[in-house]
Structure formats: C-alpha cells, structure tokens
N, C-alpha and C positions, 0 to 999 in steps of 0.2 A: 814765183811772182813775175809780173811783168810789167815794165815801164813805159807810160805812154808817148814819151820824151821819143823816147829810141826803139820801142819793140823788142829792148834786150828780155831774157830771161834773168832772174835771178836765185840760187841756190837760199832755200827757208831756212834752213839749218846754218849753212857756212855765212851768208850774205855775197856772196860771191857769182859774180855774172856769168852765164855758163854759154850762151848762147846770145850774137849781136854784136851790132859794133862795140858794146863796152865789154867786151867778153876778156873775161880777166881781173876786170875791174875788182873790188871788193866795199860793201858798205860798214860803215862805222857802228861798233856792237856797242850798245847802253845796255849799262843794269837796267834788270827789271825786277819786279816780286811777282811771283806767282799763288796768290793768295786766294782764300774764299772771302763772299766780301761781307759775313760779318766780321770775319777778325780786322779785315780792312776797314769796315767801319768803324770799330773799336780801335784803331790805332789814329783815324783820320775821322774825327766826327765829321768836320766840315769839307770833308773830301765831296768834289765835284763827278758828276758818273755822268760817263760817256752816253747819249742816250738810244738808241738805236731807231735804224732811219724805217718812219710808217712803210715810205715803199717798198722795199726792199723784206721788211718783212713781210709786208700783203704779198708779195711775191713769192714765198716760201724759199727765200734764196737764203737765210742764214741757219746753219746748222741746226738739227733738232735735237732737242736734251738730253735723248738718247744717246748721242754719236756715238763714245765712248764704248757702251755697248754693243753697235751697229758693225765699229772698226774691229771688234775681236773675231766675227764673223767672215773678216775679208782677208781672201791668200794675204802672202803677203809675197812681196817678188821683190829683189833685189839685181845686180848684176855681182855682188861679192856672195862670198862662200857662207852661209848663214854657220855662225857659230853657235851650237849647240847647250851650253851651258846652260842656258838660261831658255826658257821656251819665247818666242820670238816678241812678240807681246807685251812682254813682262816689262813691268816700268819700273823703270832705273832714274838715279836723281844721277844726272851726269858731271863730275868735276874737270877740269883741265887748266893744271898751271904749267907754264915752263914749259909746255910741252910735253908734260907727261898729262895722262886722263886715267881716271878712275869713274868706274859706274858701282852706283850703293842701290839694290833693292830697296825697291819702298816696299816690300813684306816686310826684308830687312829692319829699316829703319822703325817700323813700326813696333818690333821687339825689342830694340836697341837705338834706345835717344836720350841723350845723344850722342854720336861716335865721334870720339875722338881721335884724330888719323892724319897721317902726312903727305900732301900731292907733290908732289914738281921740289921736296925739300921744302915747302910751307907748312908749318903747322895749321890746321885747320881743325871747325867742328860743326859737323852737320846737326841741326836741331829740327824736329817737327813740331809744329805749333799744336795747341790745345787743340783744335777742331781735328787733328790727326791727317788734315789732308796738306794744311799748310807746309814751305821748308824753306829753312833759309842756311846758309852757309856762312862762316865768318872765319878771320883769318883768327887763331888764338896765341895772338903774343900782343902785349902791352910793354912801352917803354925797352923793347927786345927784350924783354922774358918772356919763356911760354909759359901757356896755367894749362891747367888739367882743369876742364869742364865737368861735374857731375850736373845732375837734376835735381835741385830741393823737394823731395818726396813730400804729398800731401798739399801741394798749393797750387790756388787757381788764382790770379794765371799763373803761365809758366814760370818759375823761377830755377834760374842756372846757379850753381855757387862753384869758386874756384878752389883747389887744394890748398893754393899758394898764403891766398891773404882771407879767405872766407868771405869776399865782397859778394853781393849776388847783382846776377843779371837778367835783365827781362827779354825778350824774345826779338827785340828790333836790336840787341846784340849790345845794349847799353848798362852799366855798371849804378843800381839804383841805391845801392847802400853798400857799406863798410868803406876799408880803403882805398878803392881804386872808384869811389862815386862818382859820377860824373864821363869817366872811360866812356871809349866806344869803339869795339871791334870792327875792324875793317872785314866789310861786307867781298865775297866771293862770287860772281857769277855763276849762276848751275845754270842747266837743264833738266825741265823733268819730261821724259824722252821714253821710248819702247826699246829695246833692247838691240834690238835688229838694227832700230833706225842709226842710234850711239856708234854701234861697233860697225856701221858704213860709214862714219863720219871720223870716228877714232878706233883705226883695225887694233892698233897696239894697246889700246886700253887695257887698264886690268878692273879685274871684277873683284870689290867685298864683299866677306864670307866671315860670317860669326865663327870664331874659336871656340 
C-alpha cells in the first residue's frame, strides 16, 4: 500500500512501512471477520454494505470473481526459503499470540471443528461457520476456567456446547443457554493467508496436523 500524505510504502500483511520517510513506522491492527455475507447477513440484518464505486468498476480495476482461481496459476516468488510442508498455496487460518504463531489448514479445519488447541500459552478454539467457509477464533476460558468446546451434532445453526457446564454457544462466540448464558468468548485475531505468504511473515511458526 501506498500513502498519499508521504509516498511511503506500506507492508499488507505486517502494516508496517517499508519504504519512505515513515519507514519503520507501523499501523494500528483492528479486528476484523472474514465472513461470506449471507452469514453476515444473518448475524447483521441491518448491517450497512459498502457499495462499490460505478467508476472504478466501468474501469475493470476491481478484482474479477475468479481471482482466487487466477492466483493458484501464478509462480509464486519469495526472498525466504519456501518451506515445503505444505504446497505453497494451500490456505492456512493463521493464529499468533505472545509471539508464538501457529498455521491450521482450512482442509484441515474442514475435518475437524472445532479445534481445540493452545497458542502463545492461551487457550483457544478455532470454529468454521455453517457456510464452511466462514472462521472465527476465540480465546476458551470464562471467569479463568478453560472449557473444552465440542460441536452439538445435528443443529443448524451452529451450536458449540462446553464439557464443563453443558451451556451452548453460538458462532459469534456467545453463551445462549445453560449456565454460563449470557458469556462471551474473547474474540482472537486470525488470518486466512496461503501458506508461503504466513511462513514469510512468521518463519518460526508451527504447523497443525490431525493425530
């Protein structure tokens, strides 16, 4: 990205200026969701939608529907050592607390939701929403107890239920019955990232792997 202010560059991934007089600098990270927007619909009936600008589409300057497809097509180039593990491509939901990161396949995740697992010494659990493309992350301790997150089999929508107290929870990470109603899981920053791009951004990362 570049800033008009100053001509700096700035890193998409890190937010950090790489290039210019602010070179060094770094921008302030906000949570975001990364959602499809029926489920977004469904959680924000009256949610407001960005609308995109006539020009700039007559101009064919914004992505076409495809990309996704388009990007498995293109080298891919790096300056680090491409770690093999994983074919380069392959998209990973990326976590990082504390300093430590962890990358979870969304093949992965897709056999196993939701995973329950520890970053940085945080307890956490990655969930994918009903449409299978949604994810969100959330920290799993209430009151400082952790809970063991299963999936209540057989229910649309999603419903989470805990070991501890049997309370269940719905997918925005909130506690809608038994005894913890009312709760709500402190939400985790991810990325859902390509594998290559992750382990140039976090070398030390480690990779989840179903036992």
């Amino acid at each position: 990205m570049r800033d008009e202010e100053t001509g700096s560059w700035w890193q998409q991934v890190t937010g950090e200026a790489i290039y210019g007089p602010l070179k060094g600098q770094r921008l302030q990270a906000f949570y975001h969701d990364e959602l499809t927007f029926a489920l977004w619909r469904q959680e924000r009936p009256n949610g407001r939608v960005l609308r995109p600008d006539e020009r700039i589409a007559g101009a064919g300057k914004y992505a076409p529907a495809d990309w996704e497809q388009r990007m498995t097509k293109v080298p891919v180039t790096t300056s680090a050592t491409q770690d093999k593990a994983l074919e380069p491509r392959t998209l990973v939901i990326g976590v990082k607390i504390n300093d430590m990161s962890r990358a979870y396949p969304f093949e992965t995740l897709l056999k196993q939701s939701p995973i329950v697992d520890e970053v940085g010494q945080m307890p956490i659990v990655i969930v994918l929403g009903d449409d299978k493309k949604s994810v969100r992350v959330f920290e799993r301790t209430i009151d400082g107890g952790k809970l063991e997150l299963l999936q209540k089999p057989n229910t649309s929508p999603l419903r989470l239920v805990d070991a501890e107290t049997a309370s269940e929870w719905d997918f925005t990470g909130r506690a809608i019955g038994g005894p913890l109603s009312g709760k709500q899981l402190a939400k985790i920053p991810m990325l859902n990232d390509y594998w290559f791009d992750w382990k140039t951004y976090n070398p030390n990362t480690t990779l989840y792997q179903l036992e």
